[in-house]
C-alpha positions as CSV (number, residue, x, y, z in Angstrom):
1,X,-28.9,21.9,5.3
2,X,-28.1,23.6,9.0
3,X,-24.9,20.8,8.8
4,X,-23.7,21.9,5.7
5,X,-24.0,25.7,7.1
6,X,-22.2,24.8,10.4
7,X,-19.4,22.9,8.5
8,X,-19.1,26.0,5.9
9,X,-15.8,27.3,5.3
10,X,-13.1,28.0,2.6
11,X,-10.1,25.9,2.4
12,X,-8.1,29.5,1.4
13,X,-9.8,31.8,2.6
14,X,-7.1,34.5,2.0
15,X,-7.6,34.7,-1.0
16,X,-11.0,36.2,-0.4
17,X,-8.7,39.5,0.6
18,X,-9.0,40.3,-3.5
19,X,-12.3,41.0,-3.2
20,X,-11.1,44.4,-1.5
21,X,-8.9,45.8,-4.6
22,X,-12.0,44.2,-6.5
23,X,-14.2,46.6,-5.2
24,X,-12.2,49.4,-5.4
25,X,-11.1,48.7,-9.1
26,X,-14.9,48.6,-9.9
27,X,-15.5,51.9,-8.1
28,X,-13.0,53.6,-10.4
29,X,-14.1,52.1,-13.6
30,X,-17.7,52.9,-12.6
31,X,-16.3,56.8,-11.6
32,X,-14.7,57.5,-15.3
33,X,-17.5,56.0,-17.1
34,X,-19.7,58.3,-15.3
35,X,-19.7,61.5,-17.9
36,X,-22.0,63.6,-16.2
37,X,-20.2,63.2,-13.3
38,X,-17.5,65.2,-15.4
39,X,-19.8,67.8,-16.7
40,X,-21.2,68.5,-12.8
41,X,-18.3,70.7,-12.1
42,X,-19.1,73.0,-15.1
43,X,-22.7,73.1,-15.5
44,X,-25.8,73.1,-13.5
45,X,-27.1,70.3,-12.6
46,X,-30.8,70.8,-13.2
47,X,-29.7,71.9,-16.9
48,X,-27.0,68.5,-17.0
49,X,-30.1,66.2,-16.4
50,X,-32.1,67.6,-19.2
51,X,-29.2,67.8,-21.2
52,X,-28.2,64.1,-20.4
53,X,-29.4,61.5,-23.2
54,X,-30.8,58.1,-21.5
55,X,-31.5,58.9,-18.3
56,X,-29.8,58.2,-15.0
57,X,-26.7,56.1,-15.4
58,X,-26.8,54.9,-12.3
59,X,-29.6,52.8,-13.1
60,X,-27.4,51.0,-15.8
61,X,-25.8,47.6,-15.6
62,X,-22.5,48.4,-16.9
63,X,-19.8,46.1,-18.2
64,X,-17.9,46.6,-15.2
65,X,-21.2,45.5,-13.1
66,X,-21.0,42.5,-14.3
67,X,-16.8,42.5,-14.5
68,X,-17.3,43.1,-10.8
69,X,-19.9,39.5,-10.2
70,X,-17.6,38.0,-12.2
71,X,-14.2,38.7,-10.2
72,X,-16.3,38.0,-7.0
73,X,-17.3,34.5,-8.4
74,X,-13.9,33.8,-9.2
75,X,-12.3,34.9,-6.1
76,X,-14.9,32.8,-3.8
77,X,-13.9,30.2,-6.6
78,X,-10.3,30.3,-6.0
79,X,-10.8,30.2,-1.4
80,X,-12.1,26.6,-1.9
81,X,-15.9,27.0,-0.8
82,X,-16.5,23.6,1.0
83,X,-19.4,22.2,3.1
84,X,-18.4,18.6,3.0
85,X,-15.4,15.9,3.1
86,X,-14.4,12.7,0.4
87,X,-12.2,9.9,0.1
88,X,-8.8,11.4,-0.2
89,X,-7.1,9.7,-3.1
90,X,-3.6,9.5,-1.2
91,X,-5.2,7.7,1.3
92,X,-4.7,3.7,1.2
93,X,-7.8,1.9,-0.5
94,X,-6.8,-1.0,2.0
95,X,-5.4,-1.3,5.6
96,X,-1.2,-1.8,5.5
97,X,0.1,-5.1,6.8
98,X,3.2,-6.0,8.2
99,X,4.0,-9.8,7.5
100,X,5.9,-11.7,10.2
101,X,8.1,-14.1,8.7
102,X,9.6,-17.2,10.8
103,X,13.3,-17.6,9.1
104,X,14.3,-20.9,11.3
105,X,15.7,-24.6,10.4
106,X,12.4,-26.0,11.0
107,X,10.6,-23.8,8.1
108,X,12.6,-25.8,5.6
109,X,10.8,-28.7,6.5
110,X,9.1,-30.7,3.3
111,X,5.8,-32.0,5.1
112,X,4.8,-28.4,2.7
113,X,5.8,-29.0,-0.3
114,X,8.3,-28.0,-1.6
115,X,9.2,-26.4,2.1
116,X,7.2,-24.8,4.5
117,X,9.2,-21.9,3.7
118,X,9.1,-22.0,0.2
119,X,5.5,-22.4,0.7
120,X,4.8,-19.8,3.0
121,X,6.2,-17.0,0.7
122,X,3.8,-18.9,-2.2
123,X,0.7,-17.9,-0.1
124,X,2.3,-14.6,0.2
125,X,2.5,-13.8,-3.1
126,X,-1.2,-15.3,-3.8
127,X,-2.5,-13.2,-0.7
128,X,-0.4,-9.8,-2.1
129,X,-2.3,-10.6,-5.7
130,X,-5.4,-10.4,-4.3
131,X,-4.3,-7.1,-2.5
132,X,-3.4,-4.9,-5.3
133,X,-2.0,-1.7,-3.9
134,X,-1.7,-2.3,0.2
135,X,0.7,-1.8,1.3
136,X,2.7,-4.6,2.6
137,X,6.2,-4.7,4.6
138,X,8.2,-7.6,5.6
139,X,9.6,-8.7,9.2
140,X,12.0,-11.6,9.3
141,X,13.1,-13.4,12.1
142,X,14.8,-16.6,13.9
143,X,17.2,-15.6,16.6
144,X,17.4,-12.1,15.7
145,X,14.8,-9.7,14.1
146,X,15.1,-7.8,11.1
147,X,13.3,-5.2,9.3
148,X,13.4,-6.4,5.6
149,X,11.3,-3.8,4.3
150,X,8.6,-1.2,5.2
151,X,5.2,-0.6,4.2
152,X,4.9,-0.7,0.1
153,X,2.2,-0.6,-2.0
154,X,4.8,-2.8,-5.1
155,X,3.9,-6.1,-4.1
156,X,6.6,-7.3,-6.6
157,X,9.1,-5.9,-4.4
158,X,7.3,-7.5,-1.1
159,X,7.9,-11.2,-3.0
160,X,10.9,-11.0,-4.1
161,X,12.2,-10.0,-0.5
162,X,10.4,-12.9,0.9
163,X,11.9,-15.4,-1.7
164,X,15.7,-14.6,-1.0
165,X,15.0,-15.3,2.7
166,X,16.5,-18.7,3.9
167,X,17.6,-20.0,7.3
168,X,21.8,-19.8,6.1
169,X,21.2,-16.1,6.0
170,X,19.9,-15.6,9.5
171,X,22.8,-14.5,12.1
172,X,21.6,-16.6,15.0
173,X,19.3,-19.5,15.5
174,X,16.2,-19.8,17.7
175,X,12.8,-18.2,17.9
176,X,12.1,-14.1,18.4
177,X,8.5,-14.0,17.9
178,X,7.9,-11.7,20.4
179,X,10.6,-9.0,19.7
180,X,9.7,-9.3,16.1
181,X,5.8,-8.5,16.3
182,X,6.5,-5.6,18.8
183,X,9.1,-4.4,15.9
184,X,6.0,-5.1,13.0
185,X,3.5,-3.0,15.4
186,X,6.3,-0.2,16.3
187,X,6.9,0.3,12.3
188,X,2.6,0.7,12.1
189,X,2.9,3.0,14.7
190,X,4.9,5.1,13.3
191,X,2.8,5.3,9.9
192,X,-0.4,5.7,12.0
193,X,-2.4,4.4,9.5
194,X,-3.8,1.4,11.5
195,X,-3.6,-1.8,10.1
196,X,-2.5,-5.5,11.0
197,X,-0.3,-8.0,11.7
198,X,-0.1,-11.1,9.8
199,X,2.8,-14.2,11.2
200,X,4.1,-16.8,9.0
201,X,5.7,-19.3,11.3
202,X,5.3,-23.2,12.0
203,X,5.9,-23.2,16.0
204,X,6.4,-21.2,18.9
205,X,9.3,-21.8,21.7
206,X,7.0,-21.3,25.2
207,X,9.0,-18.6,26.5
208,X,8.2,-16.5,23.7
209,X,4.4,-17.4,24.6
210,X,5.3,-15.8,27.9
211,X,6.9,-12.9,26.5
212,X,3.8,-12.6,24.0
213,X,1.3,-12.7,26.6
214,X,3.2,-10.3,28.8
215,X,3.1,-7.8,25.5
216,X,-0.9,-8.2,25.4
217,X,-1.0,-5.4,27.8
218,X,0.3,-2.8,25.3
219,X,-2.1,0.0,24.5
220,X,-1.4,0.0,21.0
221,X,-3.0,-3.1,19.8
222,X,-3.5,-4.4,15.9
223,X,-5.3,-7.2,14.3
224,X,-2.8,-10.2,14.3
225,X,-3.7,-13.3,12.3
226,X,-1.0,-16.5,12.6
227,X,-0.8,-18.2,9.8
228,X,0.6,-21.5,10.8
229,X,2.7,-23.5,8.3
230,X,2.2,-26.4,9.2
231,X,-0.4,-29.3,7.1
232,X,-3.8,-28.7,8.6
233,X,-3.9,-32.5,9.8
234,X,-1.5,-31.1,12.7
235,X,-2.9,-27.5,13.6
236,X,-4.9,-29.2,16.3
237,X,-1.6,-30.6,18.0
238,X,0.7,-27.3,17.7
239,X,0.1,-26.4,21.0
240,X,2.4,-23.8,20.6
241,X,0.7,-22.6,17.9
242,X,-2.2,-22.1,19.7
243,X,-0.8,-20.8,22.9
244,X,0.9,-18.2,20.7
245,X,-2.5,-17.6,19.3
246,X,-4.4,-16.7,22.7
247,X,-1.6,-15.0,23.8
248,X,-1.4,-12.5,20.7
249,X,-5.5,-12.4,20.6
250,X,-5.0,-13.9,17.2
251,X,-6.3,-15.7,14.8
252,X,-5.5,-19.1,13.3
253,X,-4.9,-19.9,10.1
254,X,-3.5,-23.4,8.8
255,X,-1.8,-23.3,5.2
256,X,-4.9,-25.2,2.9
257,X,-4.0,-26.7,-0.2
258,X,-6.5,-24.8,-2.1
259,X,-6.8,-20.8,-2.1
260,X,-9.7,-20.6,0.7
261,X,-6.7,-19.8,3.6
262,X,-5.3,-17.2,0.9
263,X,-9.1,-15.7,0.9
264,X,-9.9,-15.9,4.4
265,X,-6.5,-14.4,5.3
266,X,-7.3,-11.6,2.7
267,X,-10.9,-10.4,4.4
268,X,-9.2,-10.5,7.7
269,X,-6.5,-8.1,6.8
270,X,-9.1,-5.6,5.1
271,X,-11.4,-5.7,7.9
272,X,-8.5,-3.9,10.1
273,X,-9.1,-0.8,11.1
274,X,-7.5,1.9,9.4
275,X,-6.9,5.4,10.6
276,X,-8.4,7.9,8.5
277,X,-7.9,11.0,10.5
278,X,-3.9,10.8,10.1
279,X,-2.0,13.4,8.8
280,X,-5.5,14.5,7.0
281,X,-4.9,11.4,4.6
282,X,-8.2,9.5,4.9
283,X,-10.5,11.6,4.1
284,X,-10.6,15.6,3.1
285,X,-12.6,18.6,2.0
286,X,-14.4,18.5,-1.4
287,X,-13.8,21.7,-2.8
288,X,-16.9,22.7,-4.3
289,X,-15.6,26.1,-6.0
290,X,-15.8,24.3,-9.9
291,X,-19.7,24.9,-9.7
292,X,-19.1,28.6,-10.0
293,X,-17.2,28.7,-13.1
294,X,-20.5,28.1,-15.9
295,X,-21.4,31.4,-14.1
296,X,-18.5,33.0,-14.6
297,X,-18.4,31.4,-18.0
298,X,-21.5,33.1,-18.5
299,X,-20.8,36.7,-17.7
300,X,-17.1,36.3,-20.0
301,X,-18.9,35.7,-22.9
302,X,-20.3,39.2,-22.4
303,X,-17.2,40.8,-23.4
304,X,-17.7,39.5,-27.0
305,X,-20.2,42.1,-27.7
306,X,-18.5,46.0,-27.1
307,X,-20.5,49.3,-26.0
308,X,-23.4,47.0,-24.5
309,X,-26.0,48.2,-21.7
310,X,-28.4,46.6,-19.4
311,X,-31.3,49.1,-18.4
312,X,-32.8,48.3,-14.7
């Protein structure tokens, strides 16, 4: 209780200024429905009491009383009372991801059938089913590094980017790992919303291990999981899949021919931490203002019956 008192307040809490006109409208209906106050100027007072059917009206609850209670509930109703916060449904049910996608000769090897590539972008699509509404944006890269798309909850899109990618559409040759995860954490760091990193790639030139290891020092750091597309038989022998690994603090993840990489990919990614305080996305105030309106309910249905009085 003395934590929902501390954390009190109204989420508009200018509209609370109506309560002044309020008061003041209610203190001039309550001044004309006062007739004795009319006949005071007139006659005596002592003979306006005994002339005065009903006693003092003061004592009364008037219609406008209880008009009064009921613009007062409304007008706390309308400044948001709130004590406590929720899930804010704009916020992501799930951590974003930014996939890392080799784009190189090598990925169109056929020891993954049909192609590593080709196969790669099949686990994609079977880890973004499993996903529904992350969202999800795509990194490409051989030689160069390009942004193919950025965080999107339409998965649809996210696969059919991933299956027009092939090797004879990549300007230059060769292997920029490294530029292209800094590029994947720069574009999460500018939704700060947290999230991961997930790479797609079947080997690792060693300088790029270097440059990888040299970027571990960043203070911005996300969950990275390297999905190696290679057969599992030879994820022992990638050593540069493994070097990459230790140097990005990742983990590794061989392509399985059943769906258990797919799943243990998927826990991985919703385990990331996601930034809830952002932008006020992740979580915010409950407005609790709807449990005043059966009282205002209440005194409305009042006005159905005309000329009544409450004695007190």
């Amino acid at each position: 209780m003395s934590a929902a008192l501390v954390s009190f307040h109204c989420l508009r809490p200018w509209w609370l200024l109506l309560l002044l006109p309020a008061a003041l409208l209610w203190w001039h209906l309550r001044r004309r429905s006062d007739t004795s106050a009319r006949w005071a100027s007139v006659i005596d007072p002592a003979i306006l009491r005994a002339l005065t059917i009903g006693g003092d009206s003061q004592s009364r609850l008037m219609p406008h009383d209880v008009l009064l209670l009921a613009w007062c509930l409304g007008i706390v109703a309308l400044a948001g009372p709130t004590w406590k916060r929720e899930p804010s449904p704009f916020a992501d049910a799930r951590p974003p991801v930014m996939v890392v996608v080799k784009v190189a000769p090598s990925m169109k090897a056929e020891d993954l059938a049909p192609s590593r590539l080709v196969r790669s972008v099949q686990k994609l699509s079977d880890l973004l089913a499993i996903r529904e509404g992350a969202s999800t944006g795509l990194v490409a890269y051989a030689g160069s590094v390009h942004l193919v798309l950025p965080p999107t909850p339409d998965k649809d899109v996210v696969v059919a980017m991933a299956q027009a990618l092939s090797p004879e559409i990549m300007p230059m040759p060769g292997d920029s790992l490294a530029q292209a995860a800094s590029l994947a954490a720069g574009v999460l760091r500018d939704a700060g919303k947290g999230g991961s990193i997930l790479v797609m790639a079947d080997g690792v030139a060693p300088e790029q291990v270097a440059l990888l290891r040299n970027a571990a020092n960043d203070a911005v750091r996300f969950d990275t999981t390297l999905w190696a597309a290679v057969p599992p038989s030879r994820l022992d022998t990638e050593e540069s899949l493994q070097s990459a690994a230790s140097a990005m603090d990742a983990t590794l993840e061989a392509i399985a021919p059943d769906r258990s990489d797919v799943d243990n990919v998927a826990a991985r990614l919703d385990r990331a931490t996601v930034v809830s305080d952002v932008a006020g996305e992740g979580e915010r105030w409950q407005e609790a203002g709807y449990w005043l309106t059966p009282l205002i309910a209440l005194f409305a249905l009042a006005w159905f019956r005309r000329g009544w009085v409450l004695g007190s």
